[in-house]
N, C-alpha and C positions, 0 to 999 in steps of 0.2 A: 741724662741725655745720651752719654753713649750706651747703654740697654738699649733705648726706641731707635736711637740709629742702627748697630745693633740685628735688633727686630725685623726691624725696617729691609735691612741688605739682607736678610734670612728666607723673607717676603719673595724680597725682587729675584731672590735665587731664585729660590722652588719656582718663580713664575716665566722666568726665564728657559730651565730646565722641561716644565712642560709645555711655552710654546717652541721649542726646538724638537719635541718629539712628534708635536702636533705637524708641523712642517713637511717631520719622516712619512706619518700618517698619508700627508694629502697628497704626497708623491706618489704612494699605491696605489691610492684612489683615482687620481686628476693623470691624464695621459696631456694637455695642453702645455705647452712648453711655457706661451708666456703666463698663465699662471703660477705652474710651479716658481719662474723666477721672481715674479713681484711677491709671492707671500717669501719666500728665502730672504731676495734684499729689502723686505719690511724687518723680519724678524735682525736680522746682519745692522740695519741702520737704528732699532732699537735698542740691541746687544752694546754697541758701537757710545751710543748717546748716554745709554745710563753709565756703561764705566767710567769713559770721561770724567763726569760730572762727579760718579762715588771716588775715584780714584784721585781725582783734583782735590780730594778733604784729605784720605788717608796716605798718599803715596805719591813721590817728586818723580818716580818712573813710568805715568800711567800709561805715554802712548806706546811703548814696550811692552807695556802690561796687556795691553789691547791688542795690541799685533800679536802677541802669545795666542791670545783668546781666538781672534780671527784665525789664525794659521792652524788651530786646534777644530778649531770648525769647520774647515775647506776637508783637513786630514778625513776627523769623522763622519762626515756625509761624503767624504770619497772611499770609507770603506763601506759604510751601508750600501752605496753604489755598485757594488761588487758582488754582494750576497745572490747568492744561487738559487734563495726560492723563499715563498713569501713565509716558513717558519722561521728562519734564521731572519729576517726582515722583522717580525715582531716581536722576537726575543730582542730586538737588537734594538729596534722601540724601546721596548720595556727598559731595557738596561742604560738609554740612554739616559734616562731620566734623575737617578743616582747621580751618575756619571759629572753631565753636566752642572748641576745642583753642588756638589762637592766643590767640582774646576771653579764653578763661579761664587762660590763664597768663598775658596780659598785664592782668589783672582791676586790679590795685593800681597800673599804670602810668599816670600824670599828667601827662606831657608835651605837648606839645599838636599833637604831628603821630598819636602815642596816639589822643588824644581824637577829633581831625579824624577820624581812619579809623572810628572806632567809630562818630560819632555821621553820617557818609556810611552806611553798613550800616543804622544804624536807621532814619535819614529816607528813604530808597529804599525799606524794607520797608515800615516804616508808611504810608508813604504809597502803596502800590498796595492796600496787603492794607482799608486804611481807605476807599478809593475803592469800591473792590469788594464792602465789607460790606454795604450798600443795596441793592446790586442781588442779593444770594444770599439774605438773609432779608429779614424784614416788620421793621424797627424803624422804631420813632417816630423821626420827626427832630431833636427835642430831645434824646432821651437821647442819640440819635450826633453828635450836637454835646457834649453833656455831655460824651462819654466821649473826645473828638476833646481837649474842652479841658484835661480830669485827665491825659490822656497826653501831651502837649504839656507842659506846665507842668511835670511831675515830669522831662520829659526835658530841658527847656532848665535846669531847676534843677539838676539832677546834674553836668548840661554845663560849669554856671561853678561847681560848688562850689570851684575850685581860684584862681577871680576873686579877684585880694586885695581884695574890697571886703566889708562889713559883709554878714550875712543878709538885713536888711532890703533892698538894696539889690537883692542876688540875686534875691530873689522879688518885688519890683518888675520886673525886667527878666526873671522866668520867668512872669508873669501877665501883661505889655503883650505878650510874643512870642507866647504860649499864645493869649490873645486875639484879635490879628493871624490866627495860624495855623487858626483855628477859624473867622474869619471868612472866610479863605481857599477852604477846603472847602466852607462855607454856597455859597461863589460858583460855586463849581465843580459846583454840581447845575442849574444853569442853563446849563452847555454842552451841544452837541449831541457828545460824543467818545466813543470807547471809554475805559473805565474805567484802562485803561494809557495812555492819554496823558493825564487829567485826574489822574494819579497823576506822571507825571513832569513836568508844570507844576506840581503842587503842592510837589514835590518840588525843584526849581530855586530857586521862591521861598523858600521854609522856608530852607533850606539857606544861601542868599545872605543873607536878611535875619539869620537866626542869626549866622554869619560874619562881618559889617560891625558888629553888637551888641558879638562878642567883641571884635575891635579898637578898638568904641567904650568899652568899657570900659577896657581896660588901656593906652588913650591911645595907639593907634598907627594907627589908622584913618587914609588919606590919600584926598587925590583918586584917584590911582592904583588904589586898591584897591577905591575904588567901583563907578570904570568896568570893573574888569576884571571885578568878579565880577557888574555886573546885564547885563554885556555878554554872561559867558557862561551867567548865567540867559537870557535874551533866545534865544541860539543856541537850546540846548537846546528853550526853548517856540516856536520858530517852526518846528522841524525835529519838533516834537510833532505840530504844527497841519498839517505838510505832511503825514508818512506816515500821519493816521488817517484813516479811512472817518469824512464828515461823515453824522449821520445826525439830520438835524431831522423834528419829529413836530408 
């Protein structure tokens, strides 16, 4: 039985993985708004329905687990959203498909080279597709702060749900980093860059400061591991700062 179950979840991947690129697809194609959104929240309320359900056999964390999932798919189709022209758009297709297929059979996995990958995927995405939001519509700066700080917070919280420390604790250290990260963004509207490098600055830092958290919690945090990881935050933003077009106004 567990082979066909199994099977079974192997199935619902791959089928899962290609209607979320199908979705990407009919976004090229379909210019109607309420289209595109009822095929998204069909696909989002069946994403939603089977975890539940598969997560409810194998895993006491599932709605965690699913807010991972969810949070990971808002990131993803908010950097497809970004893409510059429709080859990058069907590589991007294409590569979804792996992609999501992998996330989603490894949904219930808590190990923490697991998590490291997953939660590298979302802070990369979120953080170009969330750079880039400003500059494609008119939103108030508050609310994209607000919304900078709800997605932050729910993602660092998912992130340590597996922390052996108390809830309370958790959410203290997913509202100081959520915080931090929100105030990070606010800074990063004050540089003169393209939106892809004020996305992998933003991106370096997140990541690293998350990172040094995690070990600070589960008490393994060393000198070693400080230096090595604002060292290669540091790389990453200095080699950000070199290849962009400065462009002050």
């Amino acid at each position: 039985m567990p082979f066909i179950q199994n099977l079974r979840h192997t199935s619902v991947s791959a089928g899962i993985a290609v209607l979320f690129s199908s979705v990407l697809f009919c976004i090229t194609r379909w210019h109607g708004l309420n289209q595109l959104v009822l095929i998204f929240s069909a696909w989002l309320g069946l994403f939603i329905c089977y975890n539940l359900m598969y997560l409810g056999r194998v895993n006491t964390h599932r709605l965690w687990c699913v807010c991972g999932g969810l949070l990971f798919s808002f990131a993803w189709f908010g950097l497809f959203a970004i893409l510059p022209s429709s080859g990058f758009q069907w590589a991007f297709i294409i590569l979804s498909v792996p992609v999501i297929f992998f996330l989603e059979y490894g949904i219930a996995a808590h190990g923490e080279q697991a998590m490291v990958n997953r939660l590298l995927l979302i802070w990369f995405s979120f953080s170009l597709a969330a750079e880039a939001l400003p500059q494609y519509f008119l939103i108030p700066h508050v609310w994209f702060l607000c919304f900078v700080f709800v997605f932050t917070l729910l993602l660092v919280r998912y992130s340590y749900e597996y922390v052996p420390h108390t809830s309370q604790r958790k959410w203290t250290a997913a509202s100081t980093l959520g915080l931090l990260f929100t105030e990070l963004f606010w800074t990063s509207t004050f540089l003169p860059f393209h939106f892809s490098s004020t996305g992998l600055i933003i991106f370096s830092l997140m990541f690293a400061c998350w990172l040094l958290y995690y070990h600070y919690l589960f008490h393994t945090l060393t000198l070693k591991k400080i230096i090595f990881n604002l060292s290669l935050a540091f790389f990453i933003i200095v080699t950000a700062c070199i290849v962009t077009p400065w462009n002050i106004v």
